[in-house]
C-alpha positions in Angstrom: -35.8 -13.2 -9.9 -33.5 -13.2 -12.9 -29.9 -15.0 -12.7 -28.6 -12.3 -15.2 -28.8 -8.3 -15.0 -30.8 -6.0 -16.9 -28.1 -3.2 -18.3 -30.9 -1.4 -20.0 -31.5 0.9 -17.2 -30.2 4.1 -15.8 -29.2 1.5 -12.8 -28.1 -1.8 -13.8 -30.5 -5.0 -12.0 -31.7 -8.3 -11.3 -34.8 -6.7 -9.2 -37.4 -6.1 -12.0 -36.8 -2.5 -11.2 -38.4 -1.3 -14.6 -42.0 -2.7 -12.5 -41.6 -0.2 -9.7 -41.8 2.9 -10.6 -41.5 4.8 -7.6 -38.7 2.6 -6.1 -37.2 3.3 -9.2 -37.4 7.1 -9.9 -36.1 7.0 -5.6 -33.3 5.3 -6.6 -32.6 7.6 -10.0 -33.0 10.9 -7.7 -29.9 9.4 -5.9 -28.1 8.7 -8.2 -26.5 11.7 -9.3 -25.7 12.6 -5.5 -24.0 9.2 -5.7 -21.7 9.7 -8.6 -21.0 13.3 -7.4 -19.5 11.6 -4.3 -17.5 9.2 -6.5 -15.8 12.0 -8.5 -15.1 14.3 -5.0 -14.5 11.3 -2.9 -13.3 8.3 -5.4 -9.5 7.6 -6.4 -7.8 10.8 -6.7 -6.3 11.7 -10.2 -8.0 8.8 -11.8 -11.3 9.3 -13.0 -10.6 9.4 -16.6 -8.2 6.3 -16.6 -9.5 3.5 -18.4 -9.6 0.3 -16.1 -9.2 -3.5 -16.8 -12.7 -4.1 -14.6 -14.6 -7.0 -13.9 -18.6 -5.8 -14.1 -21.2 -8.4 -12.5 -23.8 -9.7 -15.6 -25.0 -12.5 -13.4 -25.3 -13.8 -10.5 -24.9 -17.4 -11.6 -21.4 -18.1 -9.5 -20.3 -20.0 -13.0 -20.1 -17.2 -15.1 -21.1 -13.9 -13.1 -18.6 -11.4 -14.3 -17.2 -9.9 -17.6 -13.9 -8.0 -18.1 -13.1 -5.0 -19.9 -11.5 -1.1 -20.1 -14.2 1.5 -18.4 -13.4 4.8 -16.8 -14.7 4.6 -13.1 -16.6 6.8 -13.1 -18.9 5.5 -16.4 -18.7 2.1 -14.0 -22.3 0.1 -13.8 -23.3 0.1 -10.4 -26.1 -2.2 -10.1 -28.4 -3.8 -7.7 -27.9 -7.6 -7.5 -29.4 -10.2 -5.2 -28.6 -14.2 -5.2 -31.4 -16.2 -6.5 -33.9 -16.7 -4.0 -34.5 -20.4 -2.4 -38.1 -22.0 -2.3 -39.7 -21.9 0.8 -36.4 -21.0 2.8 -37.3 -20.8 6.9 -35.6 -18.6 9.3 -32.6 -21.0 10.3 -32.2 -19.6 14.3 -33.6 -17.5 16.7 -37.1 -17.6 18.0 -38.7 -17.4 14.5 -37.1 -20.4 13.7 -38.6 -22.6 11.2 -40.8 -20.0 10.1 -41.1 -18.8 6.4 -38.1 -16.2 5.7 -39.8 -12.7 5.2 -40.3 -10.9 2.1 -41.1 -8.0 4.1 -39.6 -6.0 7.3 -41.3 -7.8 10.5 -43.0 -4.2 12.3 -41.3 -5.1 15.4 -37.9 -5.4 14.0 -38.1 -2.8 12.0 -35.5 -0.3 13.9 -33.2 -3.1 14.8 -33.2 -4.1 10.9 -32.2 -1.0 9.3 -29.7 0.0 12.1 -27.7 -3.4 10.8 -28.3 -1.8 7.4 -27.2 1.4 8.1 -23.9 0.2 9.8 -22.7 -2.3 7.3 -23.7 0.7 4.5 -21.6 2.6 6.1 -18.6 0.8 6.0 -18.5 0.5 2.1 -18.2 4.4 1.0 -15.8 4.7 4.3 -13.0 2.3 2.9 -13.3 4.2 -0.6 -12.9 7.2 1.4 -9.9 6.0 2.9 -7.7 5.0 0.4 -8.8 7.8 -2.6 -4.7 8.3 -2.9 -3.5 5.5 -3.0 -3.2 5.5 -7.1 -0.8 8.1 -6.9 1.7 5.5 -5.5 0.9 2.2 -6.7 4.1 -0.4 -7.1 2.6 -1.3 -10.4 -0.3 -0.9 -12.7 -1.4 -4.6 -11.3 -2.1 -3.4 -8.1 -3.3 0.0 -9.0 -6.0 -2.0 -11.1 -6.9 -4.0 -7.9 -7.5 -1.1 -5.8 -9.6 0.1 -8.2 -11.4 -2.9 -8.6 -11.6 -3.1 -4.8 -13.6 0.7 -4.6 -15.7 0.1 -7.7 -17.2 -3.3 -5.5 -17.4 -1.8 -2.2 -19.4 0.9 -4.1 -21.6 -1.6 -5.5 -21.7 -2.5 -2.1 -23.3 0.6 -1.0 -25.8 0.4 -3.9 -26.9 -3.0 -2.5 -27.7 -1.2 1.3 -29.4 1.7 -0.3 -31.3 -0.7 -2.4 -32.8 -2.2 1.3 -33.0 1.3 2.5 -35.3 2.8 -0.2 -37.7 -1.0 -1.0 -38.2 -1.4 2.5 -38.0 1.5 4.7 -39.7 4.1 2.8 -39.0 8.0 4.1 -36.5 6.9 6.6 -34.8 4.4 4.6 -34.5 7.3 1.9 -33.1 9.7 4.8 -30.9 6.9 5.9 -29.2 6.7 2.1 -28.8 10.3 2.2 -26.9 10.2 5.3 -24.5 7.3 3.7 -23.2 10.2 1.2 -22.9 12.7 3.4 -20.4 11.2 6.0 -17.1 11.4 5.5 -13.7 9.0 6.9 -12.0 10.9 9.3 -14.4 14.1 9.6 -14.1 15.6 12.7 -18.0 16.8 13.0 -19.3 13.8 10.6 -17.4 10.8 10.7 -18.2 6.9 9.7 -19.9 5.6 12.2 -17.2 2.8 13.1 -13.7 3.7 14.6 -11.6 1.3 11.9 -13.5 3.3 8.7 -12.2 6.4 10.3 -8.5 5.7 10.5 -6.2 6.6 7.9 -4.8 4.3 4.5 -1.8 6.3 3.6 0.4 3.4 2.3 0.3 0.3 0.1 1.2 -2.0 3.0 -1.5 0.2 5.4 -3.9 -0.9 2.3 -2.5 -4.7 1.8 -3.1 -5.0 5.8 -6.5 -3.2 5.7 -8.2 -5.4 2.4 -6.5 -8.9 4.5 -7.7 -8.0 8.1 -10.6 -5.0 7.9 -12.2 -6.7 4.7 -12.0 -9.9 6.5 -14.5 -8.5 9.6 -16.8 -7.7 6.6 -16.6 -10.7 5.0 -17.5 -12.2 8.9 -20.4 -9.7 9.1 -21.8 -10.6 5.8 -22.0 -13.9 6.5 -23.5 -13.2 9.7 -26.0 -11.1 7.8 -26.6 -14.0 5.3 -28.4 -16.1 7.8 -30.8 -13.7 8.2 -34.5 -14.4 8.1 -35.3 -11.3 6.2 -35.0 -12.9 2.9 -33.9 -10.0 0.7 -30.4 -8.9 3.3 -29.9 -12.8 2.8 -29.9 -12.8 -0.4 -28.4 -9.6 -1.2 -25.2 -10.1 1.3 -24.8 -13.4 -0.4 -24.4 -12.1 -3.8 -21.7 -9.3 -1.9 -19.7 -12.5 -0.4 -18.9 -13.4 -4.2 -17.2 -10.3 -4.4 -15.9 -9.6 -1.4 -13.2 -12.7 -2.0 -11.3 -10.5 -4.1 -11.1 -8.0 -1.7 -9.0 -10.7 0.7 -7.4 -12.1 -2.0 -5.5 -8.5 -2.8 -4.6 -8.4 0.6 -3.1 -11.8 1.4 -1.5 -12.2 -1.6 -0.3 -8.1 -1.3 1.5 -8.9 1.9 2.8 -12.4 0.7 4.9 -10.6 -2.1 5.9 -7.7 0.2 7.2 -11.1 2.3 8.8 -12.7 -0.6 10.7 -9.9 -2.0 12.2 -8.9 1.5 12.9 -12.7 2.1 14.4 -12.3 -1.4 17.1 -9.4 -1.1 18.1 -10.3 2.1 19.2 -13.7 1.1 20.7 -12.0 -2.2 22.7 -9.9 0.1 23.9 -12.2 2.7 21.6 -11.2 5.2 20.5 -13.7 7.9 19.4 -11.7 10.6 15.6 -10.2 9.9 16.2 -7.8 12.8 18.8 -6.2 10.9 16.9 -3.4 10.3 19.2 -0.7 8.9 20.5 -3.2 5.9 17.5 -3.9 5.2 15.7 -0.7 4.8 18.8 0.7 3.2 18.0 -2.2 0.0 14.8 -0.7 -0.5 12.4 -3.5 1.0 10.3 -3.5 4.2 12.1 -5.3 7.1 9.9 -8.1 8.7 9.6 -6.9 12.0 7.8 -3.9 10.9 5.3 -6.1 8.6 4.6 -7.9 12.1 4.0 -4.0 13.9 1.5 -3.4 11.1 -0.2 -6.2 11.5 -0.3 -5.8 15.1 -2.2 -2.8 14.4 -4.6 -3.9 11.8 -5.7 -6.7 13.7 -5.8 -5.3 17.0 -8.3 -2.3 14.8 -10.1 -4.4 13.3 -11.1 -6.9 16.5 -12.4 -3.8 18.3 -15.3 -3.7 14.9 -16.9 -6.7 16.4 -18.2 -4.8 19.4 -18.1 -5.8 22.5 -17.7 -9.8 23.6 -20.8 -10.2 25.6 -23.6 -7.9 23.7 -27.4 -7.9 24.3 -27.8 -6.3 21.1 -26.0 -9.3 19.5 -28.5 -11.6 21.2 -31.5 -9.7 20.3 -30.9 -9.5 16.9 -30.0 -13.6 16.9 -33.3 -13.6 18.9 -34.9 -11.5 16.3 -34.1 -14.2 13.4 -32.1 -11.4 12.0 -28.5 -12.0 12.2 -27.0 -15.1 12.6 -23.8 -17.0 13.5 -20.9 -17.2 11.3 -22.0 -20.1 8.3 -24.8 -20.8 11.0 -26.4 -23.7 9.4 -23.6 -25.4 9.0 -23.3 -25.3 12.9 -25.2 -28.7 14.6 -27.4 -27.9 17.3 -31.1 -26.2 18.0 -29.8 -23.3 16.7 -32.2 -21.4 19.8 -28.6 -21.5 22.3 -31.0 -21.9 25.6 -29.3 -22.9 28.2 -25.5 -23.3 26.6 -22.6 -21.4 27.0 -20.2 -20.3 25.2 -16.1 -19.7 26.2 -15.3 -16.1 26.5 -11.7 -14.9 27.3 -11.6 -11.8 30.4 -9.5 -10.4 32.7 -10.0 -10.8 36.5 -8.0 -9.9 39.3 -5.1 -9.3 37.1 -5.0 -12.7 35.1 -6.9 -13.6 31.6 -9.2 -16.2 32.0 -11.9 -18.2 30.2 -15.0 -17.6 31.2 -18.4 -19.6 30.4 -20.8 -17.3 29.3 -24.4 -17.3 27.9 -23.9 -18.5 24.2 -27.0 -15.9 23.1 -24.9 -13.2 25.0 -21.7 -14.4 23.7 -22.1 -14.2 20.0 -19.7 -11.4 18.9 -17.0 -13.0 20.7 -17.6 -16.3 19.3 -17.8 -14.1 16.0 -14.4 -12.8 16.8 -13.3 -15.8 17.3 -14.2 -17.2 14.0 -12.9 -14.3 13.0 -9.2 -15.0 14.3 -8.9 -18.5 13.2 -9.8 -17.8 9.5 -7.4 -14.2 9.9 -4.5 -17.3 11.3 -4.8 -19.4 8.1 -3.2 -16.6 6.3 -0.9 -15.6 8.9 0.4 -19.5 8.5 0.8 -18.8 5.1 2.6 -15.9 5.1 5.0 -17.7 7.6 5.5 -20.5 4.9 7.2 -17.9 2.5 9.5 -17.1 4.7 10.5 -20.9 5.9 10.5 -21.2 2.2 13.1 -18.6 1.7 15.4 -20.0 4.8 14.3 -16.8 7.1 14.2 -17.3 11.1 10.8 -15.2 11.3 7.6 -15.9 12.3 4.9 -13.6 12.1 1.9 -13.9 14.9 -1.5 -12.6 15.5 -1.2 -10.3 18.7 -2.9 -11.3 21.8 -6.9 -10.0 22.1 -6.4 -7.8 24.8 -3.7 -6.0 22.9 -4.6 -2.2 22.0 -7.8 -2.2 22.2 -10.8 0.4 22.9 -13.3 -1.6 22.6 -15.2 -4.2 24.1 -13.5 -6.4 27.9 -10.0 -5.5 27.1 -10.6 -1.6 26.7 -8.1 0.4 28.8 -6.2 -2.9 29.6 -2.4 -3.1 29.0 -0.9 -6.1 27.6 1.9 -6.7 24.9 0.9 -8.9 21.9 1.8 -11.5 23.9 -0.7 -11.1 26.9 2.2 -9.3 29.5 0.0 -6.9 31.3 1.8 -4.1 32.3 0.7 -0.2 33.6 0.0 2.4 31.4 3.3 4.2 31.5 5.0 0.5 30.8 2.9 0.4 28.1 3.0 3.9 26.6 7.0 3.5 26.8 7.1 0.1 25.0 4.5 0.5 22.4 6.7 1.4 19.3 8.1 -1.9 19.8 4.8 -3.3 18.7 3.0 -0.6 16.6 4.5 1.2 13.7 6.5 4.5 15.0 6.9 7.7 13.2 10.1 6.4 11.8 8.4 3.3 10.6 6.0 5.3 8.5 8.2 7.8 7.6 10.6 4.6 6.3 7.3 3.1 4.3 5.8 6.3 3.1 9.7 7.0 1.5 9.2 3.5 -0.3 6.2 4.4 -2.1 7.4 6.0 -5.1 4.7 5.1 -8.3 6.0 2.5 -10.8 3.8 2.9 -14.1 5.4 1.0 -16.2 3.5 -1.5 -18.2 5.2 -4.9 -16.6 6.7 -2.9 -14.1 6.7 -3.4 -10.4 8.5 -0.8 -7.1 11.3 -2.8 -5.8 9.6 -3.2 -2.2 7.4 -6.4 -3.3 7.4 -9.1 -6.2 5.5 -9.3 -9.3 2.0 -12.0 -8.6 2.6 -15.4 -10.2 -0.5 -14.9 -12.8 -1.9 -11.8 -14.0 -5.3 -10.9 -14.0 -7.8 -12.9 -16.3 -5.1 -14.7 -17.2 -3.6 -11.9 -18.7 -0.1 -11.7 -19.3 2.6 -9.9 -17.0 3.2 -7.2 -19.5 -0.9 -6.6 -19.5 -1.5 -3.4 -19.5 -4.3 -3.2 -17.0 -4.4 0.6 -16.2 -4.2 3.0 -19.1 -3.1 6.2 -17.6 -4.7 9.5 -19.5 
């Protein structure tokens, strides 16, 4: 397999796709169906912008991307899988210490392109999602990461059909048509996980969804990584590369949303972050209401890891398929017979932790990966505001807080853990999730700011510009 990417075809690759012709002229027939959803479904008003974009030539972490103006559209989506490692085994599972397969194992074959399918459907969904989001970007900085953001997760979706159409022949073509025809949000063909059908309608909806959402992917593909069908190992690793951008606009999005409220209210003598009228009457987004929206973004994107104790999880870690989070890294048999694993639960009216079968267990251990790498951020974020001299501290909510899936569906707790009835809970809740006047407030704030070095009032200009571009870069050029 080749480190760098063959630009010579029709679809950019590192797959010797030029020796298979009929995976090839599958993949050119979708094609066009795939830029057709791009132009109806990609970032609205943009398409004939030219874009400061990084475009993968490699896949040699080193040196794997070069930057450069390209309209979206004319973007070159490729197929790109990390090199592959000499006689790699499958690291868990029953197969264990097998050769990795080059091919789909028959009697996995369903069970394979189901985790396929889902994770390819999450790509085109967050595209979907945040399409308008260009029409009110604080600056042409972060209109140029959002862009760069849906230009990967649609390389994203190339790198699923690309599994789809090698490796599950008719179906797996069926199954790549049915990744273009959903749609976020459709009431009669929806994505096919709750979180991709929810709504982006803000910048600070978008900064929350790329830190917390993106961050479940980034848990998935690693999960996925593990796998002991070579080719979804290999492929997911290469997406892992990119998808650390993807968090990267998110963390640092909220940080300077932090930093620039910390900012005015110190500027204006304001010491009390509940202060919410001043605040919002300066132009900048209270504190509190950073802490509601990430009480729902969180709280979302928890419910994507299914439920806590899942057979389906343990048949695919069974399977050799899909593994723990960095599972090699992890020290033991790597078979979890006979061990257990913590789970939190509710019984007779009190949370409690629960020993359960580790095999049966592994989306909440997931999940729980999952929190602690979402609370080294949240830590972070907290350090701009000591930094500023702000008595704030922003938390992650409790697990059992709003949510529909998995132990804690249809249980009532605050972000603290307080369970309470439904009415209690119904009356309270726009203390903890954004209200309408909370949106109404944000959606007023985001007025576009085009201006080449320019950024909205609401959050603070990054500390280093793209490529090491300077702050009056012009990364967008509007047509």
């Amino acid at each position: 397999m080749n480190i760098h990417v063959n630009y010579d075809d029709l679809i950019p690759n590192n797959v010797d796709l030029s020796n298979d012709p009929k995976l090839k002229r599958a993949l050119e027939k979708w094609h066009p169906g795939y830029i057709n959803w791009w132009k109806d479904m990609g970032p609205e008003g943009f398409q004939t912008a030219d874009v400061y974009l990084r475009t993968a030539v490699s896949v040699d972490p080193k040196g794997w991307a070069k930057f450069g103006y390209v309209k979206m559209p004319e973007y070159r989506w490729g197929i790109l899988l990390a090199p592959q490692v000499e006689d790699r085994t499958v690291p868990f599972g029953e197969h264990k210490g097998e050769l990795a397969w080059q091919d789909v194992p028959g009697e996995y074959r369903a069970m394979l392109r189901r985790l396929i399918v889902i994770q390819g459907d999450t790509e085109p969904a967050s595209v979907e999602q945040q399409r308008y989001l260009g029409k009110t970007a604080p600056s042409l900085y972060d209109m140029r990461n959002l862009f760069q953001v849906n230009v990967e997760e649609g390389r994203h979706l190339w790198a699923m059909v690309y599994l789809l159409q090698r490796y599950f022949g008719r179906d797996g073509r069926e199954e790549a048509e049915g990744l273009l025809a959903r749609r976020s949000g459709d009431a009669d063909n929806p994505r096919m996980l709750g979180a991709f059908n929810e709504k982006t309608p803000d910048w600070l909806s978008f900064f929350m969804f790329t830190f917390f959402t993106d961050r479940d992917g980034k848990m998935q593909l690693e999960s996925l990584a593990q796998s002991g069908f070579d080719p979804l190992s290999r492929t997911t690793r290469f997406m892992l590369t990119e998808e650390a951008h993807h968090m990267f606009v998110g963390e640092s999005g909220i940080a300077r949303t932090i930093e620039r409220t910390c900012e005015v209210m110190k500027a204006n003598g304001i010491d009390d972050p509940h202060d919410k009228e001043r605040i919002r009457a300066l132009g900048v987004i209270d504190l509190p209401t950073i802490q509601k929206k990430l009480n729902l973004h969180y709280s979302l994107s928890l419910d994507l890891f299914g439920s806590e104790v899942s057979t389906n999880a343990a048949n695919a870690f069974n399977a050799g398929l899909k593994g723990r989070y960095q599972e090699t890294k992890i020290e033991d048999d790597h078979m979890l017979r006979d061990v257990t694993y913590p789970v939190l639960e509710l019984k007779d009216g009190k949370f409690v932790t629960v020993d359960e079968p580790a095999l049966a267990a592994l989306n909440g251990r997931l999940r729980d990966d999952y929190s602690a790498d979402c609370q080294k951020g949240v830590t972070r974020w907290n350090k701009v505001i000591e930094k500023a001299g702000v008595n704030f501290e922003l938390k992650l909510s409790h697990p059992a807080f709003h949510r529909y899936i998995g132990g804690f569906t249809n249980v009532y707790a605050s972000p603290t853990g307080e369970l309470m009835d439904k009415a209690a809970w119904e009356k309270r809740k726009g203390e903890w999730l954004p209200n309408t006047d909370d949106m109404d407030f944000i959606y007023h704030l985001m007025q576009p700011e085009y201006g080449i070095g320019k950024y909205a009032n609401w959050i603070s200009p990054p500390k280093v510009g793209i490529d090491n571009k300077p702050g009056d870069f012009e990364y967008v050029k509007l047509a």
